[in-house]
C-alpha positions as CSV (number, residue, x, y, z in Angstrom):
1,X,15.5,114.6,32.7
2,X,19.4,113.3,33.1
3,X,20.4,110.1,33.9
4,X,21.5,106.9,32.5
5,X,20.0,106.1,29.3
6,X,17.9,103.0,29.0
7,X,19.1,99.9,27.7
8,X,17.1,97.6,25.5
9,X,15.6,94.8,26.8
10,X,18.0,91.4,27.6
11,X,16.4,88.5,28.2
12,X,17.8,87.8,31.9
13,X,20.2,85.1,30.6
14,X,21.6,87.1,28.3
15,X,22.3,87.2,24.2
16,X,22.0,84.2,22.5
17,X,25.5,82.4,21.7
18,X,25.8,79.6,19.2
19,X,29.1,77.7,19.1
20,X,30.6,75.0,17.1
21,X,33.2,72.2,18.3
22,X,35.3,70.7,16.1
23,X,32.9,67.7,16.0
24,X,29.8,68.9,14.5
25,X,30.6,71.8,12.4
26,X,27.8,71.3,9.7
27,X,25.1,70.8,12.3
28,X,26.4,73.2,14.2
29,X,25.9,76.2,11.0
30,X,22.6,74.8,10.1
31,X,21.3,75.0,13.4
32,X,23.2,78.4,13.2
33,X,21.1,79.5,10.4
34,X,17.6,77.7,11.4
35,X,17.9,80.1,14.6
36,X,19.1,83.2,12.5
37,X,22.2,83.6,14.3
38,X,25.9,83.5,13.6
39,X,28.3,80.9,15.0
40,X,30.1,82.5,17.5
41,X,33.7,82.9,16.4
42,X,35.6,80.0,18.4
43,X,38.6,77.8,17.4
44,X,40.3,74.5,18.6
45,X,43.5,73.0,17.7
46,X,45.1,69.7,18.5
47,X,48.8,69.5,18.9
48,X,50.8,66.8,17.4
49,X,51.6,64.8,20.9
50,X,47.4,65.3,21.5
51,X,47.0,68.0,23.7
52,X,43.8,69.7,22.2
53,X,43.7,73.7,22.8
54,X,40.3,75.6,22.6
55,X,39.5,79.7,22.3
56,X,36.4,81.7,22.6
57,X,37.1,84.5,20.1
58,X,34.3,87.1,21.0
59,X,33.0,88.4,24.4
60,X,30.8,86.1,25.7
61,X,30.1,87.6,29.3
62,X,27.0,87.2,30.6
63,X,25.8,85.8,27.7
64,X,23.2,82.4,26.8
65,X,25.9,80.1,25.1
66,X,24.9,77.1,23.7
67,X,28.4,74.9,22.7
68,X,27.9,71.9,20.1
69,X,29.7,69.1,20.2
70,X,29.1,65.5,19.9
71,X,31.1,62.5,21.6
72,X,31.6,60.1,18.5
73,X,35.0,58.7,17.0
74,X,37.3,60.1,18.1
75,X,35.2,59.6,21.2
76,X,37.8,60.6,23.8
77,X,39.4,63.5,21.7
78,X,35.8,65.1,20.9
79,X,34.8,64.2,25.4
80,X,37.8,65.9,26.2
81,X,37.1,69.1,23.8
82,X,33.7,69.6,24.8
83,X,34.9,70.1,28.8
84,X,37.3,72.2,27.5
85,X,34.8,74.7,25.8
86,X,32.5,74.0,28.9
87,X,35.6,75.7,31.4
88,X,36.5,78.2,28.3
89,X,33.1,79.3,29.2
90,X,32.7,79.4,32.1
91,X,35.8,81.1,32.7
92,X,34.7,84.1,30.1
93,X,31.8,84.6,32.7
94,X,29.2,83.3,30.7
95,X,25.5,83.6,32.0
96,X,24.3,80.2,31.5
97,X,26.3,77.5,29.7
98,X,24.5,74.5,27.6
99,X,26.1,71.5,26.6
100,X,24.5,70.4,23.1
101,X,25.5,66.9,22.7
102,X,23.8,65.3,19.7
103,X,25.5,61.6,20.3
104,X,26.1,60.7,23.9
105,X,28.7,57.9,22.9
106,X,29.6,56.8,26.5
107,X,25.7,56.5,27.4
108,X,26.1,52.6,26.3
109,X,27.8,52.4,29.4
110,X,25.0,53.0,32.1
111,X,24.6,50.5,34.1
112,X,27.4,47.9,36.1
113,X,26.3,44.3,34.0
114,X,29.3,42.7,35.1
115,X,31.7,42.5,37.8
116,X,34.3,44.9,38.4
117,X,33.4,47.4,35.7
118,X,32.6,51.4,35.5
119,X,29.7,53.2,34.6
120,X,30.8,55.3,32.2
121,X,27.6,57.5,31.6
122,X,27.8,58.6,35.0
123,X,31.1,59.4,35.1
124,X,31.2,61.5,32.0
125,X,27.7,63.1,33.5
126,X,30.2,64.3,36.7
127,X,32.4,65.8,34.4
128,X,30.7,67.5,32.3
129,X,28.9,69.0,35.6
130,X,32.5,69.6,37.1
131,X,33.5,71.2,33.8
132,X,30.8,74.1,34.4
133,X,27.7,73.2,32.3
134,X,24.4,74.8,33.7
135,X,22.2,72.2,31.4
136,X,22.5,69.4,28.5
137,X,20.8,68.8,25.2
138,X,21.3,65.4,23.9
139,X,19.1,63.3,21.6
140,X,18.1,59.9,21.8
141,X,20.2,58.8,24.7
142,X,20.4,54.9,25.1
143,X,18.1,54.8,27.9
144,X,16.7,57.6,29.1
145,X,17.4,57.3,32.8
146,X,20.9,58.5,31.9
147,X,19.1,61.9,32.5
148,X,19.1,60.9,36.1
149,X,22.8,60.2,36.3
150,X,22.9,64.4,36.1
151,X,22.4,66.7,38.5
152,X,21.8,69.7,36.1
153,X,18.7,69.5,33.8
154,X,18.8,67.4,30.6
155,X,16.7,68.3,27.7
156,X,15.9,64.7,26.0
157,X,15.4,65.1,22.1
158,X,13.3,62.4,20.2
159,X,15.0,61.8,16.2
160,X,12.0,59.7,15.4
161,X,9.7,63.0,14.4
162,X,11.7,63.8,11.8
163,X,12.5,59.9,10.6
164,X,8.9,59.5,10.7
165,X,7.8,63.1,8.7
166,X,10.5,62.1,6.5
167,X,9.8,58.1,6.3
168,X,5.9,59.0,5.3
169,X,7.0,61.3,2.4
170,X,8.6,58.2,0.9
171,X,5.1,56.5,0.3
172,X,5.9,53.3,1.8
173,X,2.4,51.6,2.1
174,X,1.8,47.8,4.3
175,X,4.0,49.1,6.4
176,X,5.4,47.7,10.1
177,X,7.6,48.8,12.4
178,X,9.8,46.3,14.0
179,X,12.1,46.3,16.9
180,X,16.0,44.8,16.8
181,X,15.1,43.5,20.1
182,X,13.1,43.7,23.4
183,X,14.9,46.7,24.7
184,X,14.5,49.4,22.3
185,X,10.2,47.8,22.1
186,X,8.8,51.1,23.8
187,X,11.0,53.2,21.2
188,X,9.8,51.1,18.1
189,X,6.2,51.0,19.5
190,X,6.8,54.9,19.9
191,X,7.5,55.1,15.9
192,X,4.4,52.9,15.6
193,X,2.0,55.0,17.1
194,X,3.1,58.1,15.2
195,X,3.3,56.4,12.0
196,X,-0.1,54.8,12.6
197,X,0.9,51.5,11.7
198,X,1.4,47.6,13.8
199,X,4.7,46.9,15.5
200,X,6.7,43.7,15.8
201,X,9.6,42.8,17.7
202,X,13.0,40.9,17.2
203,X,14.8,38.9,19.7
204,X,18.5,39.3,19.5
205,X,21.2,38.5,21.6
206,X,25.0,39.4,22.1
207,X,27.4,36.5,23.5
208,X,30.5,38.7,24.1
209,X,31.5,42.5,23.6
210,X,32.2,41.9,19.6
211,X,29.6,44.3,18.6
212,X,27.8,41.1,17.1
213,X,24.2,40.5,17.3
214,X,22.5,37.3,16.7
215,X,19.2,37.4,15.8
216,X,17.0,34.6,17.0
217,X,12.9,35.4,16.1
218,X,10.7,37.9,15.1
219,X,7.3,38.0,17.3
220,X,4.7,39.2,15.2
221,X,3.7,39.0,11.6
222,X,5.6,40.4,8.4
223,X,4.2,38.0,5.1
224,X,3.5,40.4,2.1
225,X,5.0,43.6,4.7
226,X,7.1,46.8,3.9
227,X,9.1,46.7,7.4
228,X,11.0,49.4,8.8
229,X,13.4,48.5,11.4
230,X,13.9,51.3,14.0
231,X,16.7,51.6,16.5
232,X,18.6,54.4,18.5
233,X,21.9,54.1,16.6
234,X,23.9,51.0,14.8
235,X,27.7,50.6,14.9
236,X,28.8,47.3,13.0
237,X,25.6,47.4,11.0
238,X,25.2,43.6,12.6
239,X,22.0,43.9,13.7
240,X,20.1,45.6,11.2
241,X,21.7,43.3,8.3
242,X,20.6,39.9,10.4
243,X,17.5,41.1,11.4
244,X,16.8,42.3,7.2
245,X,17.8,38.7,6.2
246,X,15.3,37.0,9.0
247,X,12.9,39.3,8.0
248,X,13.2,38.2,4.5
249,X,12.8,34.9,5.3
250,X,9.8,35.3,7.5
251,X,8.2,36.7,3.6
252,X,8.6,40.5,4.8
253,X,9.0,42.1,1.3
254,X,11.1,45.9,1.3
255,X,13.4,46.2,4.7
256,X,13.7,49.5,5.6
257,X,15.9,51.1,8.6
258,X,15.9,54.1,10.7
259,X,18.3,54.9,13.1
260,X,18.8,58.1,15.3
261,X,22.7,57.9,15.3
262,X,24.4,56.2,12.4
263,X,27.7,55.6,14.2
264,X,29.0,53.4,11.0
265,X,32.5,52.4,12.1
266,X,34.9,51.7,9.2
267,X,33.3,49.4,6.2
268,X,29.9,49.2,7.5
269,X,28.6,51.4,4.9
270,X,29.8,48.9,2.3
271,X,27.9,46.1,3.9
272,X,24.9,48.3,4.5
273,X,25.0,48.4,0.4
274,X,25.5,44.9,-0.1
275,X,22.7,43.9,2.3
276,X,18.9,43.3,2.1
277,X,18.5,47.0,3.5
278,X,16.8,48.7,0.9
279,X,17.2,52.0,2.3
280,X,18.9,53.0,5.7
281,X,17.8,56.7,6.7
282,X,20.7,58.5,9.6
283,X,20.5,61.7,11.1
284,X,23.5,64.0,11.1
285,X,24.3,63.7,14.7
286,X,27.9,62.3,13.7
287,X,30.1,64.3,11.2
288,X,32.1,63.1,9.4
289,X,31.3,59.5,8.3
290,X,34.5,57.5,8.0
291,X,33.3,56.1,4.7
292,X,31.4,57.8,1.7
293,X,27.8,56.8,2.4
294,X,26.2,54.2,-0.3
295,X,23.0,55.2,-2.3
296,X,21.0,53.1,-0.2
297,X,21.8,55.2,2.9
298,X,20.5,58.7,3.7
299,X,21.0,61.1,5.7
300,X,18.1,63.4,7.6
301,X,18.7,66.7,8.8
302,X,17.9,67.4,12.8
303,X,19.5,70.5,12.5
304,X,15.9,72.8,12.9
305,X,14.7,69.9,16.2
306,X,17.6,71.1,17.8
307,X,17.7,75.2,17.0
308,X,13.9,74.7,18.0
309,X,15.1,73.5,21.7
310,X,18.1,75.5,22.2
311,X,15.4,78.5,21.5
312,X,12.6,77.0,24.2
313,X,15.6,76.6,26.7
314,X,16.6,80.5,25.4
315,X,13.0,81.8,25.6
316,X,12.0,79.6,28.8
317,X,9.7,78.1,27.2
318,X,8.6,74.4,27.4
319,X,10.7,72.0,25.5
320,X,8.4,69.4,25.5
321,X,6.0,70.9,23.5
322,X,8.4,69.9,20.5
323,X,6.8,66.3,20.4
324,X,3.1,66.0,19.4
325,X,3.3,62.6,21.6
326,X,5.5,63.0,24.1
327,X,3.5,60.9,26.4
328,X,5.0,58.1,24.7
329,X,8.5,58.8,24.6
């Protein structure tokens, strides 16, 4: 019989495509290598007056592409970058076009708290749609409403089932979970439940926009506990280093930390080492750290979480059945 021949079977998106930004290129291979694909070939350079220049180096039409790059320092540069790959994209007639974010930095700016002031979430949301993207994956946004400030759909990664797999193999036993403050309590509460054990909760506050946190009290009970303070990312270290030494003083015994993003701007490491923070476990959602990272701090790999979603979202699968308690988050 002639004819055309038959093609193989294509998923209706298209090939898988796995690309790297210049912000997260060692997530970006081992999520690469947890999906059994290579990186795409892609390249970016900045010019000396600033001007950032991207290129797709392989045919991309019609195909599932997946481009990761994160938003932290240089915040602006790395935004920027990541619409540029969006249009590059979009413009090489890709089929679908996912944004994989692992740090939202500009989601700290979701709401209008003062007079006379931008939300920058949303605004970053409307360009990143304007730029082309057909979905995002980010994890551990600031507050999770931000997935409302998009019109396309936002797949919400958790960081605390890999903290937490990783936090039990440690052995730490009398342990509580405590929360910086009353916001992030549902989060903490979150990392309670799956580790099985109490929750207490700190009451900071923040006078100005220093990045300085005072801690005031700690509602709940930590004489004679391991305590493990959980949070969705730390900058200045402030926080976690106050709340360790109230801790302390409320007879906690080891402080712990666990954070989804470890932002660390430049000497926090230092005073991460020189605190009452026994160990600080990060993920790798920010590459590279400004500072060489102190024994006391450690870094956990979300590199298979992620090449798990981007294959759900690739499959059409549910992405929610990543997280044995998602209920919670």
């Amino acid at each position: 019989m002639n004819g055309p021949r038959p093609h193989a079977f294509q998923p209706p998106q298209g090939d898988l495509a796995v690309l790297a930004g210049s912000a997260n290129p060692q997530l970006s291979q081992k999520v690469a290598d947890a999906l059994g694909v290579e990186l795409t070939p892609c390249e970016a350079h900045y010019f000396s007056e600033g001007n950032v220049f991207v290129r797709v180096l392989e045919n991309v039409r019609g195909r599932d592409c997946y481009i990761i790059q994160g938003t932290h320092q240089p915040v602006n540069d790395n935004f920027m970058e990541l619409l540029f790959w969006i249009d590059a994209l979009k413009r090489a007639s890709a089929s679908q076009i996912t944004a994989v974010v692992p740090f939202f930095s500009y989601a700290k700016g979701d709401k209008k708290d003062e007079p006379r002031v931008s939300i920058r979430a949303r605004v970053c949301a409307d360009a990143i749609e304007a730029a082309g993207a057909h979905r995002c994956l980010m994890m551990d946004l600031h507050t999770p409403q931000i997935q409302g400030f998009f019109e396309v759909p936002v797949d919400h990664l958790y960081a605390r089932y890999v903290l937490c797999d990783h936090i039990r193999d440690q052995g730490i036993n009398n342990l509580v979970v405590c929360s910086p403050d009353v916001g992030f309590a549902k989060g903490a509460s979150a990392y309670a439940n799956y580790l099985g054990v109490p929750v207490v909760i700190g009451n900071k506050t923040r006078r100005d926009h220093s990045e300085r946190a005072e801690v005031l009290e700690v509602i709940g009970d930590v004489r004679g506990k391991n305590v493990l303070i959980v949070d969705d990312f730390t900058i200045s270290g402030g926080t976690l280093i106050s709340m360790a030494d109230v801790l302390v003083a409320r007879g906690a015994n080891d402080i712990y930390a666990a954070v989804s993003h470890g932002v660390l701007s430049k000497g926090v490491p230092a005073r991460i080492a020189a605190s009452r923070i026994k160990k600080l476990f990060i993920t790798d959602t920010i590459e590279p750290q400004q500072d060489p990272l102190p024994p006391n701090i450690e870094v956990v790999s979300v590199a298979r979480l992620f090449a798990e979603a981007i294959q759900s979202i690739h499959d059409r699968t549910s992405v929610s059945q990543l997280f044995p308690d998602r209920e919670l988050g």
